[in-house]
C-alpha positions in Angstrom: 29.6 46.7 135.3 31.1 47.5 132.2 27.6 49.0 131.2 28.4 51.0 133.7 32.1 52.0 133.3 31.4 52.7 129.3 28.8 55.3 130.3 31.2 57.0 132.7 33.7 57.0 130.1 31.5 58.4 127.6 30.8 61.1 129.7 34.3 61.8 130.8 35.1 62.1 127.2 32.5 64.1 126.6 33.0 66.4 129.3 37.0 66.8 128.1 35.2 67.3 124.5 32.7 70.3 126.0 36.0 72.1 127.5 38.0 71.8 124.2 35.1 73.8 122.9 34.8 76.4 125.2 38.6 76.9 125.3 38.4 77.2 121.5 35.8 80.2 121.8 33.0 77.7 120.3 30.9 77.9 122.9 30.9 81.3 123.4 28.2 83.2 121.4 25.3 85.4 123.0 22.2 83.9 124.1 20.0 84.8 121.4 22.5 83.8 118.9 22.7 80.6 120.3 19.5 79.9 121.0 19.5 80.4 116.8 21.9 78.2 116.0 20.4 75.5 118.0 16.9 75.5 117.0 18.4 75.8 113.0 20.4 72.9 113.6 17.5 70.6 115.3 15.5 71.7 112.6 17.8 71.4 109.3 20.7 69.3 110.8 24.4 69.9 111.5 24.9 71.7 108.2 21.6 72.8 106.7 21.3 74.5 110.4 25.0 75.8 110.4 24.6 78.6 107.9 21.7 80.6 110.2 23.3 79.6 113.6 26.7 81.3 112.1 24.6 84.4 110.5 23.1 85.2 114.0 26.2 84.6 115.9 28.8 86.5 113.6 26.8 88.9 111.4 29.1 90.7 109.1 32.4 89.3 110.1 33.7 87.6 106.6 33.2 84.3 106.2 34.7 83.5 102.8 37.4 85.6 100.7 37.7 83.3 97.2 38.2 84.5 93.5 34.9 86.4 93.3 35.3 88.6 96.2 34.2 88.2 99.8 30.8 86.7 102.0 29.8 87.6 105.6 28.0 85.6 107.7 25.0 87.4 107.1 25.2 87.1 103.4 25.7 83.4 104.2 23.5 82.6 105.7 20.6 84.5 103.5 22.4 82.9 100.0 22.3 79.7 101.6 18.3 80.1 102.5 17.3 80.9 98.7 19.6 78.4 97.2 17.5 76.1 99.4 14.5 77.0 98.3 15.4 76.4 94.6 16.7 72.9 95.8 13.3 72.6 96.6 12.1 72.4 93.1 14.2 68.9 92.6 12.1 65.7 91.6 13.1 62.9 93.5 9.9 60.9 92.6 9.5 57.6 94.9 9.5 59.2 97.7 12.9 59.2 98.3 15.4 61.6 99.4 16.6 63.7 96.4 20.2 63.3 95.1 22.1 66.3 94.7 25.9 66.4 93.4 28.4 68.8 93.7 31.2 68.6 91.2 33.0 72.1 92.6 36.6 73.4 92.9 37.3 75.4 95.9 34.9 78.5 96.3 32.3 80.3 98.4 29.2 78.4 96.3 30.5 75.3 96.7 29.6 75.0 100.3 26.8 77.2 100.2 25.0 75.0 97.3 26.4 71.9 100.1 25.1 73.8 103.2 21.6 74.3 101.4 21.6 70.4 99.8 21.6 69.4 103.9 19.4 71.9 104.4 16.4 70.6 102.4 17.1 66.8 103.2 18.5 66.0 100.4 21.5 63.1 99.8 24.1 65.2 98.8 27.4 63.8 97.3 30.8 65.1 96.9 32.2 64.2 93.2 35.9 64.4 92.7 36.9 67.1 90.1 39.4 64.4 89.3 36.7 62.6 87.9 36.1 61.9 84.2 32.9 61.4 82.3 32.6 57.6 83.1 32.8 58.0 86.8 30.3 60.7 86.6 27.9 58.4 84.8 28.7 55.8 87.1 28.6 57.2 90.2 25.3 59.7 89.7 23.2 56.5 88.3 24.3 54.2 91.5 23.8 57.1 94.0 20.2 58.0 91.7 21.8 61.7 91.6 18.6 64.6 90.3 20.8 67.4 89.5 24.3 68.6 89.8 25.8 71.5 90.5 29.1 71.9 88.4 31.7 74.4 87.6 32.0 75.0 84.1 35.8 73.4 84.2 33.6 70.1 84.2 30.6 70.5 81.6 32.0 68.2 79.5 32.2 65.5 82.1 28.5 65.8 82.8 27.4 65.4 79.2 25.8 62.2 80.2 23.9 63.1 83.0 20.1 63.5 81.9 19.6 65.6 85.5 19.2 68.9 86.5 22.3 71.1 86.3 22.8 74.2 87.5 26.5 76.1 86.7 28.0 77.9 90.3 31.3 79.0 88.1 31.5 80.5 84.8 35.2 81.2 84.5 34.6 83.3 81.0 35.3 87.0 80.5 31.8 87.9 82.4 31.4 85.4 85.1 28.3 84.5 85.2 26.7 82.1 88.0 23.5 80.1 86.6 23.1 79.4 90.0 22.8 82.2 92.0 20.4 83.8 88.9 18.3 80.9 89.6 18.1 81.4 93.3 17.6 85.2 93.3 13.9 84.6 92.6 13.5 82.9 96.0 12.6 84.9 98.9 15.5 84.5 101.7 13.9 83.8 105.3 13.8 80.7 107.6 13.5 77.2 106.4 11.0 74.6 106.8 11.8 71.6 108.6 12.9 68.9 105.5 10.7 65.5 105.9 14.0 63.9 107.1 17.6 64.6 107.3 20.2 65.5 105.1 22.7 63.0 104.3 26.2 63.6 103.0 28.4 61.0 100.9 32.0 61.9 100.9 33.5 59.2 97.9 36.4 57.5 98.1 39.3 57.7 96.1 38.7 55.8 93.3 42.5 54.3 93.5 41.0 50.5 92.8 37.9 51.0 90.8 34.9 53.2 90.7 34.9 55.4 94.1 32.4 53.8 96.9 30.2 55.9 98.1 30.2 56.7 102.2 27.1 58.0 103.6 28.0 60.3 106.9 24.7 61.3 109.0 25.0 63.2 112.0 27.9 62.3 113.8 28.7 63.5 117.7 28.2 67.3 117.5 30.5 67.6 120.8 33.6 64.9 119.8 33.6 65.7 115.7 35.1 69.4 116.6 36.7 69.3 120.0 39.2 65.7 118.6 40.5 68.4 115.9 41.0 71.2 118.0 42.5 69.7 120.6 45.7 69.0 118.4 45.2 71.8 115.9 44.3 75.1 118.1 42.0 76.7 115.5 40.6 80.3 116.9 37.9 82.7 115.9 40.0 85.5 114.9 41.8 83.1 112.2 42.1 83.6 108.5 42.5 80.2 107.2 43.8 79.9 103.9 42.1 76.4 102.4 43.9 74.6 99.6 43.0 71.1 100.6 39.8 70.9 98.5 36.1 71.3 100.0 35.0 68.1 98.3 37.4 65.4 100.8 37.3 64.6 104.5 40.0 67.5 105.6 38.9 69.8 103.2 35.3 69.7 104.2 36.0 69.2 108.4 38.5 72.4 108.4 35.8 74.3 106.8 32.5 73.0 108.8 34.8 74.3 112.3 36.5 77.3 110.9 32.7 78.5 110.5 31.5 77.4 113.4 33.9 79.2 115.5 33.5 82.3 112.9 36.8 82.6 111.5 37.4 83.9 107.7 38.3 81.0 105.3 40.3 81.9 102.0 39.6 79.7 99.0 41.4 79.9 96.0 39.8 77.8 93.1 43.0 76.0 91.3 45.9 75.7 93.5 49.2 77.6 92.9 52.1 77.5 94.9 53.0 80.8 94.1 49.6 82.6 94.5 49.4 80.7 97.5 52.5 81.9 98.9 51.4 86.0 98.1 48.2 85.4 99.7 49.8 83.9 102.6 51.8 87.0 102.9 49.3 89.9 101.6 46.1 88.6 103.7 48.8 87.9 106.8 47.0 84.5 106.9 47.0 82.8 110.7 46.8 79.3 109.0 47.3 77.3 105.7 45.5 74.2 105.3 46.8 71.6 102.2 47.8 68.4 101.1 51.1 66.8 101.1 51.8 67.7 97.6 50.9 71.0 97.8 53.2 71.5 100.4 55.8 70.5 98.4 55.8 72.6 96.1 55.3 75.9 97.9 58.7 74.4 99.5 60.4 74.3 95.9 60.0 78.0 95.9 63.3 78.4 97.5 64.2 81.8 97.6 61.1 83.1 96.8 59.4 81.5 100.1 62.4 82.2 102.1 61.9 86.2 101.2 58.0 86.1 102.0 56.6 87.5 105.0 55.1 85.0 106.8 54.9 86.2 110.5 51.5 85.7 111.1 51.5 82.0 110.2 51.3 79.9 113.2 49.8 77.1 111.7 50.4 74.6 108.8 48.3 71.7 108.7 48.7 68.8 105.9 46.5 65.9 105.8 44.7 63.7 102.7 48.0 61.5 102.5 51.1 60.3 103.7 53.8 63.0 104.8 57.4 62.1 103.7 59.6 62.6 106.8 62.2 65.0 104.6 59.3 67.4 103.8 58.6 67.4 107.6 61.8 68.5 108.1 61.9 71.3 105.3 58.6 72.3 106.6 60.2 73.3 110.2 63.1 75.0 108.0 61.0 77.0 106.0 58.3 78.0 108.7 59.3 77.0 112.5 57.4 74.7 114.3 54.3 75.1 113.2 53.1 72.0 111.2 50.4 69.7 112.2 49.6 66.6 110.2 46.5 64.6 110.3 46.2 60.9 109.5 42.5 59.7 108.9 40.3 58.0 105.7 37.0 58.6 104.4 35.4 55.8 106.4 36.8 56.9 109.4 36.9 60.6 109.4 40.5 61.4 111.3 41.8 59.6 113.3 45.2 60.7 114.8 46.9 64.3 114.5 50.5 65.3 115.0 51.3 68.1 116.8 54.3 69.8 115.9 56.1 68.8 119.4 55.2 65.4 118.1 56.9 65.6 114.6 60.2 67.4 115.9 60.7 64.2 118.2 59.1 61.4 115.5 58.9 63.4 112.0 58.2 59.9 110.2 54.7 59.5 113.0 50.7 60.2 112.4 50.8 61.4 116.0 48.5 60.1 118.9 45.0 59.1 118.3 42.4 62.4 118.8 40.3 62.8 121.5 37.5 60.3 121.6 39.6 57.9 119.0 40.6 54.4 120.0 43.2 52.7 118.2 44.5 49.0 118.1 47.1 47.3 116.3 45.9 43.5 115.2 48.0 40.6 113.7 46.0 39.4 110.8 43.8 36.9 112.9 43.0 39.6 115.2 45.3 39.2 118.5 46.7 42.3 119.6 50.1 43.1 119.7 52.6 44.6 121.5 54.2 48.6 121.1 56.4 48.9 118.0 55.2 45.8 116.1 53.4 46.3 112.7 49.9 45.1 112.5 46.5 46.1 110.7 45.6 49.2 111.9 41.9 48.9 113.4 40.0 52.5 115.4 36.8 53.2 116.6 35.6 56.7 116.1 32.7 58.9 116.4 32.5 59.7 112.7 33.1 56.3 110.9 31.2 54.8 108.5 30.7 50.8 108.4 28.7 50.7 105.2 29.2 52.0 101.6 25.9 53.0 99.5 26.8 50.3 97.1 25.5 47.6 100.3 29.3 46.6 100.9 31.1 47.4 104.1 34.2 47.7 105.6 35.5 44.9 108.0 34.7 45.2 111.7 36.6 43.8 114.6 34.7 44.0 118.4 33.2 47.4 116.9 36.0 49.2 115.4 36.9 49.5 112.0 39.6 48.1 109.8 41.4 50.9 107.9 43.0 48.8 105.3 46.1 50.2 106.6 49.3 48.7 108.6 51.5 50.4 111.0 52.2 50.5 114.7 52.4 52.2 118.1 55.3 53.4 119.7 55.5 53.4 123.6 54.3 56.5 123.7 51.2 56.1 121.7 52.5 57.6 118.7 51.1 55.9 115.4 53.2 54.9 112.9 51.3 54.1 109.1 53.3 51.5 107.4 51.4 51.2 104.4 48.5 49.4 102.4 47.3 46.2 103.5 45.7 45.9 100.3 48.7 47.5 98.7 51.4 45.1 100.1 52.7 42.7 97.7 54.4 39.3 98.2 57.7 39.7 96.1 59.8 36.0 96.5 57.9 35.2 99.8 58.3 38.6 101.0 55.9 41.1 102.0 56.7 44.2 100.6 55.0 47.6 100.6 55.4 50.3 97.9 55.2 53.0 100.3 58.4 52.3 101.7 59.9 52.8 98.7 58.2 55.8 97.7 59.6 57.4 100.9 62.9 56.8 100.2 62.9 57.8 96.4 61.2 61.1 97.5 64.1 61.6 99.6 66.0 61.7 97.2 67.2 65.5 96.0 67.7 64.9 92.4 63.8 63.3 92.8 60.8 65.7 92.4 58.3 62.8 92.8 58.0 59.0 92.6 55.1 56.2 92.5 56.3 52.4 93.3 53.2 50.3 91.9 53.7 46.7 91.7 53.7 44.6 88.0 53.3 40.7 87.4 56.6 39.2 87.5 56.9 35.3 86.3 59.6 34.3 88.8 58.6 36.4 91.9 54.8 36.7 91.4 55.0 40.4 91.5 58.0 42.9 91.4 58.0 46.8 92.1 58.5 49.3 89.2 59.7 53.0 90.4 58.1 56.0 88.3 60.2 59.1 89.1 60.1 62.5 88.1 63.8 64.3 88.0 63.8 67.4 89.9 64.3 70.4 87.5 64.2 68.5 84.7 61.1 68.7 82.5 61.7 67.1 79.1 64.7 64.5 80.2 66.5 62.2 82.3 70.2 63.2 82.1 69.8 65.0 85.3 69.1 61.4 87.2 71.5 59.0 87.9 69.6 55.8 88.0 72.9 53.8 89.1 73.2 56.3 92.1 69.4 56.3 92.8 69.7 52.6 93.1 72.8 52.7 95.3 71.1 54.9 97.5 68.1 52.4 97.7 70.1 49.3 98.5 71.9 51.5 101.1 68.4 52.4 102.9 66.5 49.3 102.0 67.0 45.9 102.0 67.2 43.4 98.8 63.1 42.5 98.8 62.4 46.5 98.6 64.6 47.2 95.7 62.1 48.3 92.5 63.0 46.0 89.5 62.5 48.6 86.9 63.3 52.2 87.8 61.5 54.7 84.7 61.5 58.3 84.5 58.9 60.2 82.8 58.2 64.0 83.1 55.4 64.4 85.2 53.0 62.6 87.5 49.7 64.1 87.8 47.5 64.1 91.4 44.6 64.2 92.0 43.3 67.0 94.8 44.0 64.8 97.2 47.8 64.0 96.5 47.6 60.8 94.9 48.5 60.0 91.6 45.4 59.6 89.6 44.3 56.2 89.0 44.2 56.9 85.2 47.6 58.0 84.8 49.0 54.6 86.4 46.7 53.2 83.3 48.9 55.3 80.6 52.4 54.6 82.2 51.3 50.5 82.7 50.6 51.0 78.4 53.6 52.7 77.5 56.2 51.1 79.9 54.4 47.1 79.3 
């Protein structure tokens, strides 16, 4: 019986996931076109296939708009055919898959050089431009990586990499792209079927070590897309602006649908809050997709942003990290109700998505799982509890991965995976993301999370940005320390009050919470993502012992 019950659910979920897409305008391409697409992708996979299914089925709509210029579909899909064929010519000896790297910023080449990786079966992995040259070496000898493609912002990162490398951005005075030389000599033209398929490994963030590695294969073609757009109403006739980088989760799932519903994505290679802003305005941009941080400061624009014209934006969508509550509200101020933020984590792919209805009613939530997403909050021994009570955070998804390359894996409970996060859900089946489990300290015999912290600090308007990290303490075990960044203040701290930041604390916060040592430096470097980069939490730990 409950054989029997799954499999109707499956397909009920399924069926809701078919009419997302056709309601989106996915599903409707001509017969030949996607008769195309779906022989490319059987053939190459989800993306080795995508590039020729989207060349039939839009032609020469524009599919990209970055730094260079612009791409059509066409042009697409024939770059990504030769840049395959060069791929081609990479010794993986062993037999084995070949390992191919991409160490990109945000531009056209990027995702063709991915789109052609997947085409030719090769084990492509996303590296962090955040990376230095010891995770480089580290990472491309445990995931046996045979060539690289790089932009030249990162030669010197890959001088220890014996590989292949092949350069997809020369930022010089004549830009010159190795690359696409290289591939010119390849004929364009359908691809052979590779000996197996492509595999993509999306890396962690690095935040307690070396990133892990997670592989993702092919995951549901129908459920992948149709949870998204069923919270964030992507359409065909969108111009997306994409400043959330390529190489992460949201980055790489924004662009993957944006194409397959043939929409034009705008990629700009270092992110500016300003540029961003005038080509929000001069392209009349439908959407802008970011990070947290990045959000932020297109807000501190002030004037500036309040004067652009931004009519055709009806949809801002954050996502890669946590959302402070204030910046929700600032958001609504600045551009109407029009934000959408996404919770998920590179194991899991998303997993819920906030609609802007939902943050005007709970701006502090991760909205309501997506479609096809199960979530349960556990105690630590497992037993559910009930709505509003904190607890691990545990989801089952079509896209999760239970298994880094490295052999470790992430905890399972009755099939769904632990996130490594805490929160809850409210009676309405909002979620709620407390913080870290592996973050949360024990401070005195209390539990104690930095994020909370952090929230409240950020709130703060003489605060431009904050980082609570915990320290060794000899009485309590382990006390917080508050990095903060004074807004408008670049070289001092007279324009912070410590004594009222701390009143303002004990006035939101109780005793447990308050950060022991409160330090204010002038800046505090993120990575694409949002977070502050591991290697800067090094430094300050040095100079502040």
């Amino acid at each position: 019986m409950t054989t029997v019950s799954t499999a109707l659910a499956r397909r009920r979920t399924d069926a809701a996931a078919f009419g997302v897409l056709l309601r989106a305008g996915m599903l409707s391409l001509p017969p030949k076109a996607a008769l195309i697409s779906a022989k490319s992708v059987r053939r190459l996979g989800p993306l080795g296939g995508l590039p020729a299914g989207c060349a039939a089925a839009f032609g020469d709509r524009i599919a990209f708009r970055d730094d260079r210029g612009t791409l059509t579909y066409r042009e697409f899909g024939s770059r990504t055919e030769r840049f395959a064929r060069l791929f081609t010519t990479v010794p993986a000896g062993d037999g084995r898959q070949p390992g191919i790297g991409i160490l990109c910023r945000n531009h056209a080449d990027a995702v063709v050089a991915l789109c052609a990786a997947g085409a030719v079966g090769a084990r492509v992995v996303l590296l962090n431009s955040d990376f230095g040259r010891r995770q480089i070496d580290e990472v491309a000898a445990r995931e046996r990586l045979d060539a690289i493609v790089y932009d030249d912002d990162f030669e010197s990162a890959l001088a220890g990499f014996d590989g292949i490398t092949w350069c997809a951005w020369h930022s010089g005075p004549e830009p010159d792209n190795a690359l696409a030389r290289a591939a010119a000599a390849f004929p364009a033209g359908p691809l052979p079927s590779p000996r197996r398929p492509g595999i993509v490994v999306i890396l962690t963030s690095g935040s307690s070590g070396t990133p892990k590695g997670a592989p993702r294969e092919s995951p549901n073609p129908l459920l992948l897309p149709a949870g998204l757009l069923s919270r964030i109403p992507l359409r065909r006739n969108d111009r997306i602006l994409l400043s959330a980088p390529v190489f992460h989760g949201w980055g790489l799932i924004v662009t993957t649908i944006a194409l397959l519903l043939g929409a034009e994505v705008v990629l700009q290679r270092r992110f500016d809050a300003g540029r961003a802003l005038d080509e929000l305005s001069a392209r009349r941009c439908t959407a802008f997709v970011a990070v947290p941080t990045m959000l932020r400061r297109v807000l501190a624009l002030g004037d500036r942003l309040a004067a652009a014209d931004l009519g055709a934006l009806r949809i801002v969508g954050s996502g890669g990290a946590r959302l402070d509550p204030e910046v929700v509200r600032q958001i609504f101020e600045a551009f109407g109700p029009v934000l959408h933020n996404l919770y998920g984590s590179t194991e899991a792919s998303y997993i819920s998505i906030a609609t802007p209805a939902d943050l005007l009613r709970a701006p502090d939530c991760a909205g309501r799982p997506a479609l096809g997403i199960a979530v349960r909050i556990v105690t630590d021994d497992g037993r559910p509890v009930p709505p509003n009570t904190n607890g691990r955070i545990l989801v089952r998804t079509s896209g999760q991965v239970t298994e880094y390359t490295d052999g470790s894996s992430r905890a399972m409970v009755d099939g769904f995976l632990d996130t490594g996060d805490r929160g809850h859900l409210d009676e309405r089946g909002r979620l709620y993301v407390t913080g870290r489990s592996d973050g949360m300290i024990v401070s005195g015999g209390e539990n104690v999370f930095p994020e909370e912290v952090e929230l409240v600090l950020q709130r703060h308007p003489g605060v431009a940005d904050a980082v609570v990290v915990p320290v060794a303490d000899a009485d309590f075990g382990q006390r917080l320390r508050a990095y903060l960044v004074a807004a408008g203040n670049d070289t001092g701290t007279d324009d912070l009050d410590i004594a009222e930041v701390r009143a303002r604390l004990s006035a939101e916060l109780p005793r447990s919470r308050m950060p022991r040592d409160i330090i204010v430096v002038t800046e505090l470097p993120r990575g694409a993502s949002g977070k502050v980069l591991r290697r800067t939490l090094e430094e300050l730990e040095r100079s502040h012992p």
